[in-house]
C-alpha positions as CSV (number, residue, x, y, z in Angstrom):
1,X,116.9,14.2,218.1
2,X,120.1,12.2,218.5
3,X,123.2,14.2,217.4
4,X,124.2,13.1,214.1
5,X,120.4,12.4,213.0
6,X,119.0,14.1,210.1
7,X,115.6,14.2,208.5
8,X,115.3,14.0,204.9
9,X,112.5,16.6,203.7
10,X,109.9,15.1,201.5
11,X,108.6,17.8,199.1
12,X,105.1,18.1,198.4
13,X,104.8,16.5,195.1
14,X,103.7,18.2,192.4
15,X,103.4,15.2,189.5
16,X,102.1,11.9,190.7
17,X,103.6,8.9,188.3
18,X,101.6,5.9,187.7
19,X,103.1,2.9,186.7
20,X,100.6,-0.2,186.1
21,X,102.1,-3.6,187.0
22,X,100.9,-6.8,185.4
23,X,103.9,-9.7,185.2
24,X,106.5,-6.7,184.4
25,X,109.6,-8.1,186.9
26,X,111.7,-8.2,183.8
27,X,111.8,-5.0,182.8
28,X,110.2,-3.0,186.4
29,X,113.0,-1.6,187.6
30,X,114.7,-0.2,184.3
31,X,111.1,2.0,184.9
32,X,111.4,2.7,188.0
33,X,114.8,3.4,188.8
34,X,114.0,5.7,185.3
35,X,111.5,8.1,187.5
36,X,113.7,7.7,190.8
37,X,116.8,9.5,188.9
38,X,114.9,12.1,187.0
39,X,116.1,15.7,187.7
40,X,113.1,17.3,188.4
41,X,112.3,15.3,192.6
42,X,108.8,16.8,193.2
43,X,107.1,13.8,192.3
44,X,105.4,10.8,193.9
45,X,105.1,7.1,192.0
46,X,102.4,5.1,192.6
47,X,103.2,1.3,190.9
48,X,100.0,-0.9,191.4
49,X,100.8,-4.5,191.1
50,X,97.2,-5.8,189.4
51,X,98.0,-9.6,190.9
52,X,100.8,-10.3,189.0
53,X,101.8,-13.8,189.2
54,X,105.8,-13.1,189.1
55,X,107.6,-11.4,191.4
56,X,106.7,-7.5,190.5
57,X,105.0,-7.4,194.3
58,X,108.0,-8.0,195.7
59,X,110.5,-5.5,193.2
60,X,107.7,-2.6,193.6
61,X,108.1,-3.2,197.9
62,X,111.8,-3.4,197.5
63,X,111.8,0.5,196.3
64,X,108.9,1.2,198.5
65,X,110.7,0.9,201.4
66,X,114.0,3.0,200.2
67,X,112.0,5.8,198.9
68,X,109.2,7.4,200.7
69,X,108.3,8.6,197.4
70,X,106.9,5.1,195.6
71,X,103.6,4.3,197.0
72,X,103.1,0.6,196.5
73,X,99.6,-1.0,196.1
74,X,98.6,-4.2,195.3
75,X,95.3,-5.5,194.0
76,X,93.3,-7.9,195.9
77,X,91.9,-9.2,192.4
78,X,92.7,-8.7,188.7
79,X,90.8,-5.9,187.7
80,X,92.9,-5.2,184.5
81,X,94.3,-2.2,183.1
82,X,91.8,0.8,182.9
83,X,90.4,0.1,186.3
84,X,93.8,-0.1,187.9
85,X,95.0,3.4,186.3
86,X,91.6,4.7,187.7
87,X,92.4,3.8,191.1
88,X,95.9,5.4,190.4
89,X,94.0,8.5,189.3
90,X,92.0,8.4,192.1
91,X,94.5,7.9,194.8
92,X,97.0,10.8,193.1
93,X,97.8,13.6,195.5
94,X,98.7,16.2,192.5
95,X,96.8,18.2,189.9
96,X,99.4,16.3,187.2
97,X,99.9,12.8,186.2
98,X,102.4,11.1,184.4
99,X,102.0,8.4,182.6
100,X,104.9,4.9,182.2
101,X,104.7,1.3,182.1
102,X,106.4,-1.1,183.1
103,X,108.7,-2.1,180.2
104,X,109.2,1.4,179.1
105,X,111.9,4.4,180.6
106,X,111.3,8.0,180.6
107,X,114.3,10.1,180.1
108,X,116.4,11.8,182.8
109,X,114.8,15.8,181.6
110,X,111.2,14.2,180.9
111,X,109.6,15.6,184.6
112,X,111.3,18.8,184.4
113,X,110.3,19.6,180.8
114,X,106.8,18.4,181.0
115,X,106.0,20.1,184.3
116,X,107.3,23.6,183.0
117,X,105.2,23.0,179.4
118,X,102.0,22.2,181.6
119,X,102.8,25.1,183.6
120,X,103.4,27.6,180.6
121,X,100.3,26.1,178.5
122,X,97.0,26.2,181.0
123,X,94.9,25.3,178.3
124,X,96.5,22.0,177.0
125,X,94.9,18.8,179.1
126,X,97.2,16.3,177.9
127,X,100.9,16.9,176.8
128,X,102.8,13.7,175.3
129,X,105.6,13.8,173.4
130,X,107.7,12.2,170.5
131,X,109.4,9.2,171.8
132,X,112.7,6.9,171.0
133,X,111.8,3.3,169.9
134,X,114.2,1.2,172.1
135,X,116.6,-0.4,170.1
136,X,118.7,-3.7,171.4
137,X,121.3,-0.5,173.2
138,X,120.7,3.0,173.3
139,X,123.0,3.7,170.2
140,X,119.9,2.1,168.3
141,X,116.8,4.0,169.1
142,X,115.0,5.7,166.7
143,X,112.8,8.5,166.9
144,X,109.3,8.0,166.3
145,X,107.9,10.9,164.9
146,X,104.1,12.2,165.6
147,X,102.0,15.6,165.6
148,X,102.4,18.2,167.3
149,X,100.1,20.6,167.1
150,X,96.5,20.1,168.9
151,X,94.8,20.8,165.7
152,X,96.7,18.2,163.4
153,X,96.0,16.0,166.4
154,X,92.7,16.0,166.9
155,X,92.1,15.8,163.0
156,X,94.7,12.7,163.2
157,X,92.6,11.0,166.1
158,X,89.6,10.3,163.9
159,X,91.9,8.1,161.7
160,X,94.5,6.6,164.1
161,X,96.2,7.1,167.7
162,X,98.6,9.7,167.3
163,X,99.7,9.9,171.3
164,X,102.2,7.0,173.2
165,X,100.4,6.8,176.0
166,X,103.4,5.8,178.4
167,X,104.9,9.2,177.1
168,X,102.1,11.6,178.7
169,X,101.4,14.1,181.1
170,X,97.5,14.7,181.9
171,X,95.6,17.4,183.9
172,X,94.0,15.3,186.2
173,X,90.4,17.2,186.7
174,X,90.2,17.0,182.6
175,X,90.6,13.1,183.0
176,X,88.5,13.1,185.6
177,X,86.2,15.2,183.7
178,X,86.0,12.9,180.6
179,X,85.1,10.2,182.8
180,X,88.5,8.5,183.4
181,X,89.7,5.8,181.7
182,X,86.7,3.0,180.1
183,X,87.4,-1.2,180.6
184,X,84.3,-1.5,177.6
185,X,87.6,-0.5,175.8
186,X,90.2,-3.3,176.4
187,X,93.6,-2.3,174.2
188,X,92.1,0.9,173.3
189,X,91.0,2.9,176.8
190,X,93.8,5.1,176.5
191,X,92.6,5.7,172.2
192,X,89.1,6.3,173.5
193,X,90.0,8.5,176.6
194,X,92.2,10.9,173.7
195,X,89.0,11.2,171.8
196,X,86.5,12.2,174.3
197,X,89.3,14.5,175.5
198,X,90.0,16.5,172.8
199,X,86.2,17.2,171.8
200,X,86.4,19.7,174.7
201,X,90.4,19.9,175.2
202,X,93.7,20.5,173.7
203,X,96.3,17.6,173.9
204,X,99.4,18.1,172.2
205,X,102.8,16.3,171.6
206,X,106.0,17.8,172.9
207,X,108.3,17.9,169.9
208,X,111.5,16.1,171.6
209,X,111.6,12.2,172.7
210,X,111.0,11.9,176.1
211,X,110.7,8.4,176.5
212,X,112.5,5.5,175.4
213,X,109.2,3.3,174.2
214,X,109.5,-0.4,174.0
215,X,108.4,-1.7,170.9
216,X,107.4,-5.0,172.4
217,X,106.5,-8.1,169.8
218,X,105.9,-10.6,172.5
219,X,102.3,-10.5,173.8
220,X,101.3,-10.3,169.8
221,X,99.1,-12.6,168.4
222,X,96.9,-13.0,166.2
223,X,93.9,-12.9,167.5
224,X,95.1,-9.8,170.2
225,X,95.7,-7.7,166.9
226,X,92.1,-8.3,165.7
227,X,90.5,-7.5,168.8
228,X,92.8,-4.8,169.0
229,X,91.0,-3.7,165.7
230,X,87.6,-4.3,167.0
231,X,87.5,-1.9,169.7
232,X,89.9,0.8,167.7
233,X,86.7,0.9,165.3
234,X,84.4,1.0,168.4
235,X,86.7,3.7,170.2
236,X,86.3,5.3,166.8
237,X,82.5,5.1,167.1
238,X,81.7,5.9,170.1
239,X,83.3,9.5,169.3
240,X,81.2,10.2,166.3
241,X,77.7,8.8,168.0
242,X,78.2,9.5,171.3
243,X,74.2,9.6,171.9
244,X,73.5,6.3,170.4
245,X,73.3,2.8,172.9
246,X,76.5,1.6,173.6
247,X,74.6,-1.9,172.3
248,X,73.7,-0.1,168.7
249,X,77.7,1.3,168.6
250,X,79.3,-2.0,169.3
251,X,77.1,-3.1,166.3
252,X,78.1,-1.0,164.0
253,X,81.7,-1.7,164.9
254,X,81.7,-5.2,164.3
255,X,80.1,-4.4,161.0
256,X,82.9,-2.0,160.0
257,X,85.4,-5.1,161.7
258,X,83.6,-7.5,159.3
259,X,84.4,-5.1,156.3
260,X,87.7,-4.8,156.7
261,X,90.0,-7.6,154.5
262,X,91.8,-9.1,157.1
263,X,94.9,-10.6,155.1
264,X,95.5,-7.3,154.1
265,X,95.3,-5.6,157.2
266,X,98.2,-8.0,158.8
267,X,100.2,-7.5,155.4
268,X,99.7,-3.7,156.4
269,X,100.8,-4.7,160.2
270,X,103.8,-6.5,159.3
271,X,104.8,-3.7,157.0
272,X,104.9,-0.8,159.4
273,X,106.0,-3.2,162.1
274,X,109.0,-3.4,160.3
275,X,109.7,-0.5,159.1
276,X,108.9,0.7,162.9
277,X,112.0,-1.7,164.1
278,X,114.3,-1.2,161.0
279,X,117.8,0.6,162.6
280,X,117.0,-0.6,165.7
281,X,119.0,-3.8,165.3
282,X,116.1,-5.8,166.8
283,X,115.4,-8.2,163.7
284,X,114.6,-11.1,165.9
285,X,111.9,-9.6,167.6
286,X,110.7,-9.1,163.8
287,X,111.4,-12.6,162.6
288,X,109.5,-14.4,165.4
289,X,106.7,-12.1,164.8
290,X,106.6,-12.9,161.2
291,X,106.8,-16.9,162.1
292,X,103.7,-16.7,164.9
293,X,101.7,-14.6,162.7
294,X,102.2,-14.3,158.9
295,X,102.5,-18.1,158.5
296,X,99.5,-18.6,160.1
297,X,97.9,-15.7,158.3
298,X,99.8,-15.0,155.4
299,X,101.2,-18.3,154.0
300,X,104.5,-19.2,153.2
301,X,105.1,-17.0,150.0
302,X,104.1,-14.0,151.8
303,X,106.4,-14.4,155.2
304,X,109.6,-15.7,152.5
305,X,108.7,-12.0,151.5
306,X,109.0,-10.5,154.6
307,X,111.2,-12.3,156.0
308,X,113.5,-11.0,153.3
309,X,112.9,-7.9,153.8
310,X,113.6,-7.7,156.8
311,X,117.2,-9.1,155.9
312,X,117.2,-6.0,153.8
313,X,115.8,-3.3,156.4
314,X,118.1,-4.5,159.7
């Protein structure tokens, strides 16, 4: 070796990271560069681009190549979210994974303090943890409160999901276990992996925000929130007949779907919507929700209402 040279020693990693990538160059590298200055270095990040049709390919290679850590892999084909955290899974080196995407950041101690919880708590399969809802700067987030205790939880999962999903850590042989992450489950695998889960595991919250979470109103829409529903209720279903045809479930979940009084649900939506961004000084991102959806939905009375509140709540 010349004089001079040095050798940076790579650690064996003891999390592996896995960031999903579909269109995310906007907000990538606030995630990334979130992982790359955490305190706790024994990781490695795997970012899988699935075909995005910006230039995420080329951010993800960028950090690739100035940190043997990243592992960068790119999808031949769109194979959409719950096969490409499979392959992530799959292709992990370490006995934990942690969970971000792409237009979230996890918090400087998040690692460190998740590793050493996993570590003291051998029983618990999936840790997450309270989060911060971004606000338009960091003197704006809010904390999002959940439950933490694996018993509230798993009571709380039959009604509703109680666990961010870009805020966990997982036990990689439990997910395996469960049988990984479902695509019959589009916008709810990560609802219907916590259910089959905890029927056999604990998964807990950690009670300290971890994660700045971004509360992002743009890929809304109305008819994204209603299938939403649809495979909430068959995520939901699926957990309390797990013997019966996946045919016969997705039946019954359309029936419950077609129960459901749909004007009041997006009143409901709007609501807590709201109420989730009040203090976070990110009305706009309320206001343009309320004019692509409740006008549509709601009529004009019913956004005027809204809308005012929201003049109210900022």
């Amino acid at each position: 070796m010349e004089s001079g040279c040095f050798v940076k020693i790579i650690k064996k990693p003891k999390i592996s990271v896995i960031i999903p990538v579909h269109n995310g160059s906007r907000t990538l590298s606030r995630a990334i560069n979130s992982i790359i200055r955490q305190s706790f270095e024994d990781f490695e990040l795997i970012v899988i681009d699935d075909c995005s049709k910006d230039n995420s390919a080329e951010i993800i290679k960028n950090y690739s190549t100035k940190d043997q850590r990243i592992k960068f892999i790119q999808n031949t084909k769109n194979i959409g979210l719950a096969a490409t955290l499979n392959k992530g899974i799959n292709i992990s080196a370490c006995k934990l994974i942690a969970r971000l995407d792409q237009d979230d950041e996890a918090l400087p101690e998040r690692l460190k303090k998740q590793y050493q919880y996993m570590q003291g708590h051998e029983d618990v399969a999936v840790a997450g943890s309270t989060v911060f809802i971004m606000g338009i700067t960091e003197k704006f987030d809010k904390i999002y409160p959940v439950p933490t205790n694996f018993k509230k939880i798993k009571k709380t999962l039959q009604i509703y999901n109680c666990i961010f999903h870009p805020s966990v850590i997982m036990r990689k042989k439990s997910i395996i276990n469960a049988g990984g992450y479902r695509k019959e489950f589009k916008n709810a695998e990560d609802y219907d992996l916590w259910l089959r889960v905890s029927k056999n595991e604990k998964i807990v919250n950690i009670q300290e925000p971890l994660t700045r979470y971004n509360y992002s109103t743009g890929g809304m829409t109305l008819s994204r929130k209603w299938e939403q529903l649809f495979y909430t209720l068959l995520a939901q279903e699926s957990y309390k007949h797990p013997n019966l045809p996946f045919n016969k479930i997705k039946k019954i979940a359309y029936k419950k779907l077609a129960s459901v009084d749909r004007k009041n649900f997006f009143l409901a939506f709007l609501d807590g919507t709201i109420k989730d961004l009040s203090g976070t000084k990110q009305s706009w991102s309320a206001i343009k929700l309320i004019i692509r959806i409740s006008f549509k939905e709601l009529g004009l009375i019913n956004s005027i209402k809204f809308l005012i509140k929201i003049y109210y709540t900022k």
